[in-house]
Each structure stands twice: as structure tokens, then as C-alpha cells.
N, C-alpha and C positions, 0 to 999 in steps of 0.2 A: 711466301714472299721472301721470308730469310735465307731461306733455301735459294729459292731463284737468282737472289740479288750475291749470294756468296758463293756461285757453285758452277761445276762445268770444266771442262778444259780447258787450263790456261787462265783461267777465272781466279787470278789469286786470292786465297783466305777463302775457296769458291765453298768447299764442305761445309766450313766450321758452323752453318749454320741448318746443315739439314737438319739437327735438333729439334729448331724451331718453328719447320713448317707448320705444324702443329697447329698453331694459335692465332693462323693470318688469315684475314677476311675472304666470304666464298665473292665468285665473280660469278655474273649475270650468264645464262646457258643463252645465248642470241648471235648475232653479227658481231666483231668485235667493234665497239663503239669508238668511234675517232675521237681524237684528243681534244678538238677542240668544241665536241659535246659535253663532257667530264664534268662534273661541278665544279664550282670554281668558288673558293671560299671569303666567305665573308672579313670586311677588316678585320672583325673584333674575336677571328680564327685565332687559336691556338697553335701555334706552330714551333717545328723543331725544324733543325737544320741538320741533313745529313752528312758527315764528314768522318774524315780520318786524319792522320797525322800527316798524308800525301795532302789535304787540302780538304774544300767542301766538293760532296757531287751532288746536292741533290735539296729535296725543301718535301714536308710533310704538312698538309694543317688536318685539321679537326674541329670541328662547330657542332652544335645544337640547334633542330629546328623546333619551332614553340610548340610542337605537338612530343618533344622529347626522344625524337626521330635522333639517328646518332650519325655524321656525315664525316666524310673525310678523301682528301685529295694528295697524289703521291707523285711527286717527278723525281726521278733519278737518274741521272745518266754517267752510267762506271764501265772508263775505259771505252766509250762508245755502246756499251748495252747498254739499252733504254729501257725504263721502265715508266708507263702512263698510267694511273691507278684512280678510280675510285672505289668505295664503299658508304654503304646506307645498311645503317644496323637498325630493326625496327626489336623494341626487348616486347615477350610474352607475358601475362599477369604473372608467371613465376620470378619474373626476372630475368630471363633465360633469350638469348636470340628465339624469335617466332620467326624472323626475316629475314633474307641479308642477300644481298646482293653487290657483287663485285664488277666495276669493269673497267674494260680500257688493254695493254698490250705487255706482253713482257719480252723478252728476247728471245724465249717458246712461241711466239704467237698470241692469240686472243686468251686473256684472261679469262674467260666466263667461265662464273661459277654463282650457284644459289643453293638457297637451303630456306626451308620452309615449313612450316608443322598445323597441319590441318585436320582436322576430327579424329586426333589420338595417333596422326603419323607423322615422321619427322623423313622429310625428303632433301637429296640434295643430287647436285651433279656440278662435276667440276671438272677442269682441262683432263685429269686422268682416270676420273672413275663416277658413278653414279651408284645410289643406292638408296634405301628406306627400312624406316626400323619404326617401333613401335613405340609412342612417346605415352608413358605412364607417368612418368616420375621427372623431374630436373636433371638435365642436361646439358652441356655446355659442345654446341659443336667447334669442335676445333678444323678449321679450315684449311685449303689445298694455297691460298695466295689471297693478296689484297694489300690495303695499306698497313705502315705501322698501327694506326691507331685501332685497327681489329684486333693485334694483340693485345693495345694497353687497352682496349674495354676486358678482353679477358682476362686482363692480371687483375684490375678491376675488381673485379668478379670474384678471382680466385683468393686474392689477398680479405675481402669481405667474408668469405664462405665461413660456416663450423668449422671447426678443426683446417684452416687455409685448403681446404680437398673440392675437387670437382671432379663428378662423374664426365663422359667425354664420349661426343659421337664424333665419327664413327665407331669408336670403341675407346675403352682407357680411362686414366685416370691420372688426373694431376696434382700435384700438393706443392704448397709455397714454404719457405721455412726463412724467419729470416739471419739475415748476417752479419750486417754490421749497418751503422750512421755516416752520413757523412755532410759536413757543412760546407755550401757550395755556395757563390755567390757573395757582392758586398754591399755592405752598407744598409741599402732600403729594401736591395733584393735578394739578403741573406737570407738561406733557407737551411734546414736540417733537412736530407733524403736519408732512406733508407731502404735498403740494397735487401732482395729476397733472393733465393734459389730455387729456382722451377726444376719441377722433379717430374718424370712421368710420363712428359714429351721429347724426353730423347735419352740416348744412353750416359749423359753426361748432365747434372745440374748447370743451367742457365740461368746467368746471373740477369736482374733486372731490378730499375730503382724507382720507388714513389714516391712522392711529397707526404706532406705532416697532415694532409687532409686525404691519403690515402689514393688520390689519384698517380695514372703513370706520369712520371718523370722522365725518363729515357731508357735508353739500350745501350750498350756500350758492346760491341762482338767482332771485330773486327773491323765492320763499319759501325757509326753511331747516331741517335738519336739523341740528340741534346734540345734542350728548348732552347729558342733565340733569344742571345744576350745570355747565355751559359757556355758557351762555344770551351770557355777556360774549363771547364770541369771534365772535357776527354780524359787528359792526363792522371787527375787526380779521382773518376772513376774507375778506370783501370785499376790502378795499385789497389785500390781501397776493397773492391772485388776481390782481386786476386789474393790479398791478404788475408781475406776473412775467408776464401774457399780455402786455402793452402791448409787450416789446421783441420780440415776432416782429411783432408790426402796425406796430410803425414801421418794420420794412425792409419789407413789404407796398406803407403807405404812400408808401413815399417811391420805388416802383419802379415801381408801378400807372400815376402821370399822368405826364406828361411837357410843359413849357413851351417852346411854339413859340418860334420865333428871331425871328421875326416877325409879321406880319398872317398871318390865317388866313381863307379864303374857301371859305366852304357854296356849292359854284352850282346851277344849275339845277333846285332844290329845288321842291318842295308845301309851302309855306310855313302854318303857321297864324297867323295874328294873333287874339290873344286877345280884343286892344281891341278890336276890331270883331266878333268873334265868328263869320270864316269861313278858308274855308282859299282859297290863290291859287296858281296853279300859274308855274313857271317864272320861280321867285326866286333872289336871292345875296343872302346876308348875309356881310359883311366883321364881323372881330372884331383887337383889336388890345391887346395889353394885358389883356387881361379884359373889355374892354367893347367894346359894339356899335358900330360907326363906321358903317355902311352898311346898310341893306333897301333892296332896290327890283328891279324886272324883271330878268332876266339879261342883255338887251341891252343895258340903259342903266344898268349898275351897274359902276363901272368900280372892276377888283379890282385891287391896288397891284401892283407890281412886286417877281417877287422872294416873292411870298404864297403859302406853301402852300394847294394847292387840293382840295377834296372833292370829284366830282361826287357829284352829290345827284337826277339822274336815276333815275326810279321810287321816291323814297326822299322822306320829310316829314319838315322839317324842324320842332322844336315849343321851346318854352320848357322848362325842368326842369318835371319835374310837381314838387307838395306832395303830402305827406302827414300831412293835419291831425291823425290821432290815432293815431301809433304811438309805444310805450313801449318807447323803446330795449332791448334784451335784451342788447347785446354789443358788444366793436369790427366785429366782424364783420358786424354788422348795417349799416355805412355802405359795403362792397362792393357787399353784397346791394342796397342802395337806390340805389345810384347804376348797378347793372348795369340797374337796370330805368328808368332814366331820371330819378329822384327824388333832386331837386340840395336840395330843403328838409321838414324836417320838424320839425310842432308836438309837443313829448311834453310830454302832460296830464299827467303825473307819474311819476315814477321816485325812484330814489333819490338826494336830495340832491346828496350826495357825488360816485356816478359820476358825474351831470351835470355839472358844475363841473370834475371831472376830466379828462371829453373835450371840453369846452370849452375848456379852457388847451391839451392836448396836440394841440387842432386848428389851434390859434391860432398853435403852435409850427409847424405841419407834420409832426407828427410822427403825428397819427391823419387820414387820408381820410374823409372824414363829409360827408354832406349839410351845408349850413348850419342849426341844430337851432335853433329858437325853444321856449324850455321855459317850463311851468307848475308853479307848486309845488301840490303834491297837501293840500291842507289839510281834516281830518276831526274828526269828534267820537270820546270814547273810548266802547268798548263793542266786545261778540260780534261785529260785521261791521262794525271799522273796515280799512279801505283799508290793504292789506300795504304798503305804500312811502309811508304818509302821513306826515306832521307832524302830528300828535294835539294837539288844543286842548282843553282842559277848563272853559275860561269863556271870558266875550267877551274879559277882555282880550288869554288867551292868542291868543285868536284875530286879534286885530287885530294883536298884538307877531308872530306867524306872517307875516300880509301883510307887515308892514315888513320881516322878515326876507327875504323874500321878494324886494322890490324890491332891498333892500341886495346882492343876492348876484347880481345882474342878469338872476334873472327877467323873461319880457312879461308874465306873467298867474297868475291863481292859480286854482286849481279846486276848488269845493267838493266837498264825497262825500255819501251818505247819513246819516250817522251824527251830521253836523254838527248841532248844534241851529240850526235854524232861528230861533228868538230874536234868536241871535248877527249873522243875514246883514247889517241894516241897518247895522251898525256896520262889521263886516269892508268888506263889500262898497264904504263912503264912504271908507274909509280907501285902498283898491287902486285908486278910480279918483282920489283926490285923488294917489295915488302916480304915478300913469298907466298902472296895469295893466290888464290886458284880463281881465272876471271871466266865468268858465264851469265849466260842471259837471253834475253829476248833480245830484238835487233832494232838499234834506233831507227825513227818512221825515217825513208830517204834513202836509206841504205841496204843495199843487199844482204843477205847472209855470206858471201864469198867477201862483202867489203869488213862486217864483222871481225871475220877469220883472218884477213890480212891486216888487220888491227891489233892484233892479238890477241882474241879470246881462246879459250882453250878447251871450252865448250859452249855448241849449241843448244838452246832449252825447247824442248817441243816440235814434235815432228809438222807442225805447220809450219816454222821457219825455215828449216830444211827444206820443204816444197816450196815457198816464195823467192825461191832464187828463180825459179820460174815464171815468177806472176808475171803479170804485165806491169808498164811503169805506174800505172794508176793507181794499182792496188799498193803498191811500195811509197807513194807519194802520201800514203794515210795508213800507214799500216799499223799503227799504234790505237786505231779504233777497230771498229766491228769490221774494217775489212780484215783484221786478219785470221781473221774464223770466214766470213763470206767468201774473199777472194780464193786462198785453195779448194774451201767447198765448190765454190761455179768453174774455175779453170783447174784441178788436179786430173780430173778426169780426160783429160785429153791432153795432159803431158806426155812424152815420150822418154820414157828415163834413160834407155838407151840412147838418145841421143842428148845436144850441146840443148842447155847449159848443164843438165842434168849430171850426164857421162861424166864432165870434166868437173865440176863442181864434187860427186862423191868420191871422186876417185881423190881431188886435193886433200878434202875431209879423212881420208884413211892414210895418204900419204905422211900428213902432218900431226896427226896422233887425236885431231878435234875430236872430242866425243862427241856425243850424241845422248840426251836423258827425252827419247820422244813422248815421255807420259800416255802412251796410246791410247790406254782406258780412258782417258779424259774426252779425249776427240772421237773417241764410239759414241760418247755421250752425246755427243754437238751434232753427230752426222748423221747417226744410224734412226734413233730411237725417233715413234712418233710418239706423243702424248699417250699414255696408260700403257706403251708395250711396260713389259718389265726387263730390266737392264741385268746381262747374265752376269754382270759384275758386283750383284746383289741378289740375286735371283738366290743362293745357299743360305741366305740368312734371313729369308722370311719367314715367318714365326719363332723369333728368336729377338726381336727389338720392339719395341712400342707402334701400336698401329699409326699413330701417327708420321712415325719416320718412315717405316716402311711404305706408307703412303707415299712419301718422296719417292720412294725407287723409281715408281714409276712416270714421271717424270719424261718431259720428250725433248729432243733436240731443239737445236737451236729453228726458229722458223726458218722455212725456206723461201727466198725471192720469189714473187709471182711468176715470174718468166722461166723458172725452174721447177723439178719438182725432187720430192723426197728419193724419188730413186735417180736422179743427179748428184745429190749428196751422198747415197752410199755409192756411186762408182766411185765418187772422188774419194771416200774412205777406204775402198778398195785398192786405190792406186798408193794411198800413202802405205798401206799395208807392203803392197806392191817394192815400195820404197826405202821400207825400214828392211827387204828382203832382199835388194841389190846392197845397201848401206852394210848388212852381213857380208855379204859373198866377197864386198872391196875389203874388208878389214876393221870396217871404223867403228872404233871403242862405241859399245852400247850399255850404257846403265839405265838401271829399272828404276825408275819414280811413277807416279802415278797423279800428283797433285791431286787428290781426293780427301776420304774423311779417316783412313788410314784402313778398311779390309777392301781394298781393291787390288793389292799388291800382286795377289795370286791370278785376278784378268789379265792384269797386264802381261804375266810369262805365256798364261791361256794366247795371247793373240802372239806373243812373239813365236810360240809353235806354230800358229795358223802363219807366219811369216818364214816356218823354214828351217827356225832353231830345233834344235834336239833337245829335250826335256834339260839333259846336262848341261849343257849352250844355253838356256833359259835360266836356268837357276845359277849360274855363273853371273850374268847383267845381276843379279839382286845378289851377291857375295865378294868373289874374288875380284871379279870388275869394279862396284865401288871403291873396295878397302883400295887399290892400287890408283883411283881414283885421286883419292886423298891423300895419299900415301901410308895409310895405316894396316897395308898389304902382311908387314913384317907381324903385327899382334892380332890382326883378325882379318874376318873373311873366308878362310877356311881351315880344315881341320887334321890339326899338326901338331906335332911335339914342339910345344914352346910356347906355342899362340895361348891366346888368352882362352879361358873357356866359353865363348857364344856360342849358344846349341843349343838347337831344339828338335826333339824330337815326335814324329808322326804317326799316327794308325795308316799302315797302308803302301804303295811306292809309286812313290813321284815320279819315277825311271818310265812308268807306265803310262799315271794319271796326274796330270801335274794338280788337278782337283785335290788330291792326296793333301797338299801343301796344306789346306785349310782344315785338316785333323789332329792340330797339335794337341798333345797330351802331356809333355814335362815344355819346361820352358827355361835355360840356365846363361844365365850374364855372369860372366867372370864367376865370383865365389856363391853367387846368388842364386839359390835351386827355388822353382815356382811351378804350381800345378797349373797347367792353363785354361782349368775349367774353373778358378779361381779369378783367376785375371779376366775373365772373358763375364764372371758374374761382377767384378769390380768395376766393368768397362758398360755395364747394363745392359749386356744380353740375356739373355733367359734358358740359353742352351747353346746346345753344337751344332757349327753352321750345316748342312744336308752334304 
């Protein structure tokens, strides 16, 4: 359910929660049941309110029937994805789910999922897999989707247990540890919570809060769970989290890298040079301080005395990759990016707050992180404003947002859907007279071409680029689920060669508009049916917690009845098709991926199926951002002067861009790191296949 509700292409904050699939209610294997069969809860329901700092989207309750039956009812609707949920938890004489059943719709389609334990066996089957295991002992099935309150009976659970630990079907094991207190509420409804870290279900501890009698309290992840009439406690559960994770990541931090004593020399490397756009075999790069001192031949490159040496024999040596559109989820999330090579990354919007946050405590040293170039997420108010936005209600708020924005040392600001478009010509004069860099999604109403003549300076995501084509209909709402449905049902029978197509990419290359099409995201949306497994995860199973790996699999978005699944991969086909003329015309490509942060290397995987050359692919995640931003001149690639971001690989990407995902040394400026280090900090278990 966390997964679903946060995830997907374009889905902003969509990853940060595959962690948690883990622990959400199974759904019923049947018809999908209609929403207006669903339970429907009683007044004297317990209920939270779903919301973020863009606003509320959604309502959660949970009730008790007299037989101790455990019930609960889920509506959300984010950005136009709907979700309709229930769950009926029935517990077994251990204590333990014996029952459970889920139903109702997610933006995958039919929810159904159950689970069940009958004469010593424990059964279940769910949107992406089915199975049975042998039930001797206590077990806690951790589930594929359902409502919130499937997981607070789990934490429930977890937080009662011996030692906070739960065994876990279909496999694993969970443990709670807690964190810190926090006093929420006034007066008569003052309350002490207290904040646990979930371990076990995913590569990162998730934070989660219970009351003084041990029950869940809420969620706080990007979106939130607050009980109604706590709406105020968003704010001040965030910090209070985040403060009390920070002191395990700064011993993390400050254990992980390690500052040579001196020069450090890469030799006999597979060198890529970015700036020229090929790879060279049998180089040394000297590094000293942070910064490059040396490239050149291994014979004629003379490494100082006294220098620690790498050989780099069968091994390619590369600049950090970028990763232009990931929304930070966590501290954890700068292990995870830096084990896989990814020394920078752009994030289109998050929440204010923690950005700022881990920008001071990385400045300290005291958080490990890519170097992070952030946007502020700036949106209009209404039903699908942007969970982590800064809501603007007229132009001027919207202009006082960009200054805000610049003051607080944002590069760039990003518009959303929901933005009135009226507003951009103002916003948008004000951001570059600031010297920010302006991008985004495309207010509903408005073309991507009307966008561009407004002055953005990048487009986000290869579905807006294709709805210069839609029909008006789809443009008239494009700020909800058409804008995933609409190119899925008409991309397929565009003509890109011809108007509006031809003249629209050929503007985009003329006028220097980038392009960050995330493609990995929209494989996700288009391609996948329920249980395939996603090749943009496929390297890293059996290396993460079964329950997240459980997410991989994971299917697209449903398809329209009047359609089918192989309507949605021609149209995924055509966008491929698209981001393959958008090449040939000129127009700047950067790699983002908006995922959970190891998708970075599908994404270059499809930009070769589009045409690039392995070099031309790792270019969009190097040279292409830093000049993006303009940080061309200190990184991105790899030069006398530049700073030292490098990482090095088992293997050559020149051949198999698969390659990418064998890093072995890992180096930010003065900072040298082993990446089977970072990759066990980030909660993997090994090296991806």
C-alpha cells in the first residue's frame, strides 16, 4: 500500500515508500469488489486524515467488531490516483493474522489479496505472487497492499513482541527500536507519542509513532497518517523523526569514507572521458586533495611518491554519475546513491525543511550524501496539489514562493500541474532574473510548447513531451490520471514525423529546452503486468529484504477496459521512439529516474534501446547534468582541475552498460569509500548480479 500510494512514474515521493510494502494488509484473490460494497465505518471509527504539506488527499478509519474481528476503510486520491481499500484482519490463538483479507482498487487494478492458515499451512495470494509455507511456529505475514491500519496492527504486534522482533511471511524478519517522545496535541488532547524505527522491511529504518497505550499513532513518509484533530503534528513529526534518526547516520557517516594521507592514483584503468564522449583504455588518474592533478597514459603518467595506488586493470574508471530527478526519501538514501556510483543529485521537490536540513548536516560532515542541487516544488491549491509542495494561491504568492526559494539556496524551481498557468510569465521572470533554473510538469490547460514559450528551460518527463499531442481533452485535465492514461491510449498512434510533433521537437533542440524523460518510471506505468519482475530491479534480487523485493514486482498502471496491456506497451514503445528523434534533433537529455535511487543504470539500459551509444548514455548522467546546472567547470567529468567524483567498476560499460552497477571504490572530492561498504550501509546484502 506505501509502495503503491508513493511509487511509479512521475508519482512524486513515489519510491520512498517501497520499504514499507512490507506490512500492508493482503487483499481478497476475487472480482475486484466496487467501492460502493467496501465497509463503511462505524461513527465511533478511529480515523486518521491523509495529508501532506500540499494539503489533505485522503481519510483512513478502523473499527472493532464484537467478535474482535479487526476492520478498516482506505480512500485516497493523489494527483488523480485513486485508491479504494478495505481490510478484515481475523488474529489466530497465537496472536498472529489466521485471516485477512483485502479489497477494493488501486491504480494497478484490483487489490486482491488473502492469506490464511489452515491445518499447519499458511497460504496467501496476492496482485503479484501466491504461495504456501509450513506454519509451526508464529509468524507475522507481511502483506503485498491494503489499508494503513494493516500496518498499525503490525507495528502493534511488532512493538508488543520479545525483544520488539517478528518472524515474517513470506520470509524475514522485523525488529522496532525506539527513538525518541514527542508531545502532540492541547489541552484535554495532550498526548506523549513515541517514534520506533522499523528495521527488516526495507533497506532503510522507517520511522513510525504510537501512543502511551502502545497503539499506532500515525505515519509520517512523505504522505501522512495523523489521527483527526492532530492534523498540527505533520510538522513537528517530521523534525522529531528526523532528529532522532540523524544520530545513528552520523556515526554511519563519519565511519563509511575515509581521507587519504596523500595523492591517490587510479592506474591502468578503461578511462571514460565524458568531454569527448569515448572510453580509452590503459590510463591513470592521480587525485590529490579532492581534485584531479593528472589524466593521461599509464606509461607516461607519472604517479607521485609515496601515493596510494588502485590497480584499475579490467576495471573502468568513470566520473560520479547524476541523478537528475530523485526525491530524496531518507538519510539512507545517500548510502544507497553513492554505492551505486551517484556522487550528485537534482531533487525536483521534497520537503522544504529536510532539504535544508541535510544540506547543513552534510556541510557539517555529519550526513554522507551525494552533493544534492534542490528545486523548490511550487504548485496551485486544489484536489491534486503536489504532497511536498509550496501552494501558491495567486501570482503574487507565487512569485514571493520563487524568492523564497532563491533566499533559501535553491538552483531552480519546479512548477506542478495544479499551478495556474496565468501565473508562469510572472513566476517564471522573477526565477530567472533570480538565476534559477525553471522546470516542471505542465500546468493542466496548457501545452508543453505553451510551457516552453513561457520560459521554462526544462521539460520533466517524457509523458509531457508526448502531450503536445493529446487531444484537448486530455490537456483540459492533465494534472490528474490523464496524464499517465492520456499518452498511454493516444502515443501509440502519433506520428512523430509529422506536426505537432516534428515542429514542437525540433523548437525544444532549437532553444536548448532540456529534456529529464525519467523513462524507467514510465516502463513502470506501461509495460509491467502484475508479478512480471521489472529489469530495472531484476540485478538486485536476493540482495534486499523479501519484502521489498516483493514490490519489484509490482505491475502497471491498470489499463482502460476499451484497451489492453499491449496498447500500453506500443505507446511505451513510441515514447522510446520519441526520446530517439529528441536525440537525432539535439535536445539536451538528462538522466533522472524519479525512483528509489538503483534505477539510474535502466534508465541509460533504455536510452541505448533509444539509439544512444553506451558513451552518449553515460554522458545524460555526467557531463549533461553538471552543464545543466552549471557545475560543468568542477564536475561531471574527468579532468585536471575538476573535483575528484569517481567511481570506479568491475567490468566495461563501453560494452555493457550492466557494467555500471559493479562499482567497487567509490570517491566524492577528498572522500575515498569502498562500495560494498556503502551498499551494506544502504541494506543490501550483496552485489547487485
Amino acid at each position: 500500500v506505501f509502495r503503491d500510494k508513493t511509487s511509479g512514474g512521475d508519482r512524486e515521493m513515489t519510491r520512498l515508500a517501497v520499504i514499507f510494502a512490507a506490512v500492508l494488509a493482503a487483499v481478497a484473490a476475487q472480482a475486484q469488489t466496487p467501492t460502493a460494497e467496501l465497509e463503511r465505518p462505524p461513527a465511533d471509527a478511529r480515523h486518521w486524515v491523509i495529508l501532506s504539506t500540499g494539503g489533505k488527499h485522503g481519510d483512513s478509519w478502523a473499527w472493532a467488531r464484537p467478535d474482535g474481528t479487526r476492520v478498516s476503510r482506505e480512500s485516497l486520491n493523489l494527483r488523480g490516483m485513486v485508491w479504494e481499500l478495505d481490510t478484515v484482519i481475523r488474529r489466530g490463538a497465537d496472536g498472529m493474522p489466521a485471516n485477512v483479507v483485502v479489497r477494493g482498487m488501486t491504480p494497478s487494478g484490483d487489490a486482491a489479496e488473502t492469506f490464511s492458515i489452515a491445518e499447519g499451512l499458511a497460504t496467501w495470494q496476492s496482485p503479484v505472487d501466491r504461495g504456501s509455507a509450513p506454519y509451526t511456529a508464529p509468524r507475522y505475514y507481511s502483506t503485498f497492499g491494503g489499508t494503513m491500519d494493516t500496518s498499525a496492527a503490525f507495528v502493534e504486534k511488532l512493538i508488543a513482541a520479545p525483544g520488539q522482533t517478528l518472524d515474517l511471511l513470506p520470509g524475514g524478519r522485523a525488529r522496532a527500536e525506539k527513538l525518541t517522545t514527542l508531545d502532540v496535541g492541547e489541552g484535554a488532547t495532550r498526548k506523549t507519542i513515541t517514534c520506533w524505527a522499523l528495521t527488516g522491511i526495507g533497506s532503510a529504518p522507517l520511522p513510525v509513532w504510537t501512543d502511551e497505550q502502545g497503539r499506532f499513532f500515525g505515519l509520517n513518509y512523505g504522505l501522512a497518517w495523523l489521527p483527526a484533530g492532530y492534523e498540527g503534528a505533520l510538522k513537528p513529526t517530521e523534525k522529531a523523526q528526523e532528529d532522532a534518526l540523524a544520530a545513528a547516520v552520523t556515526k554511519l557517516s563519519r565511519s563509511l569514507p575515509r581521507t587519504p594521507a596523500g595523492p591517490v592514483a587510479f592506474t591502468n584503468v578503461r578511462l571514460y572521458d565524458a568531454d569527448a564522449l569515448r572510453f580509452v583504455a590503459d590510463q591513470t588518474v592521480v587525485v590529490d586533495k579532492g581534485t584531479i592533478v593528472a589524466v593521461g597514459p599509464a606509461d607516461r603518467t607519472t604517479v607521485p611518491a609515496g601515493a596510494e595506488r588502485i590497480d584499475g586493470r579490467g576495471k573502468t574508471l568513470l566520473p560520479g554519475l547524476w541523478d537528475v530527478h530523485m526525491h530524496v526519501g531518507g538519510d539512507y538514501t545517500g548510502f544507497q546513491e553513492l554505492s551505486m556510483g551517484v556522487t550528485s543529485v537534482r531533487d525536483p521537490g521534497n520537503s522544504d525543511t529536510a532539504t535544508l536540513s541535510r544540506a547543513e548536516r552534510r556541510a557539517k560532515g555529519d550526513l554522507l550524501f551525494p552533493e544534492v542541487y534542490p528545486s523548490s516544488l511550487i504548485d496551485g491549491k486544489g484536489t491534486y496539489s503536489a504532497q511536498v509542495a509550496n501552494v501558491a494561491t495567486s501570482e503574487a504568492e507565487a512569485v514571493e514562493l520563487v524568492r523564497q526559494a532563491q533566499a533559501k539556496g535553491f538552483r531552480g524551481v519546479k512548477f506542478y500541474g495544479t499551478f495556474d498557468p496565468r501565473w508562469l510569465p510572472a513566476a517564471i521572470a522573477e526565477a530567472h532574473k533570480l538565476g534559477l533554473h525553471v522546470h516542471g510538469h505542465v500546468p493542466a490547460g496548457i501545452r508543453p510548447l505553451d510551457a516552453v514559450n513561457a520560459g521554462y528551460d526544462e521539460i520533466t518527463h517524457i509523458n509531457w513531451i508526448m502531450m503536445q499531442a493529446m487531444p484537448g481533452s486530455v490537456i483540459e485535465v492533465s494534472n490528474g490520471i490523464a496524464r499517465f492514461e492520456g499518452p498511454g491510449r493516444y502515443a501509440r498512434n502519433v506520428d512523430l514525423d509529422a506536426e505537432p510533433m516534428k515542429s514542437f521537437v525540433a523548437t525544444l533542440a532549437a532553444k536548448r529546452v532540456a529534456s529529464d524523460p525519467t523513462m524507467v518510471a514510465f516502463e513502470s506505468i506501461y509495460v509491467p503486468e502484475n508479478g512480471d519482475l521489472s529489469p530495472a530491479y531484476a540485478p538486485f534480487v536476493g540482495t534486499l529484504p523479501p519484502t521489498v523485493e516483493r514490490g519489484f514486482r509490482a505491475g502497471g498502471f491498470t489499463v482502460p477496459k476499451d484497451l489492453t496491456r499491449a496498447d500500453y506497451r506500443a505507446s511505451w514503445a513510441k515514447m522510446v521512439q520519441l526520446l530517439s528523434r529528441m536525440r537525432a534533433a539535439g535536445v539536451p537529455i538528462v538522466a533522472g529516474t524519479d525512483g528509489s535511487g538503483i534505477e539510474i543504470v535502466r534508465e541509460l539500459e533504455i536510452y541505448q534501446e533509444a539509439g544512444f551509444t553506451p558513451a552518449e548514455a553515460i554522458a545524460t548522467a555526467t557531463i549533461a547534468p553538471a552543464r545543466l546546472v552549471g557545475a560543468e567547470k568542477t564536475t561531471g567529468s574527468i579532468a585536471v582541475g575538476k573535483r575528484s567524483d569517481l567511481f570506479l567498476v568491475e567490468g566495461d560499460p563501453s560494452t555493457r552498460l550492466g557494467d555500471l552497477r559493479q562499482t567497487r571504490i567509490v570517491m566524492m572530492g577528498d572522500q575515498l569509500m569502498d562500495a560494498d561498504a556503502l551498499r551494506t550501509a544502504a541494506g543490501f546484502s550483496g552485489r547487485p548480479k
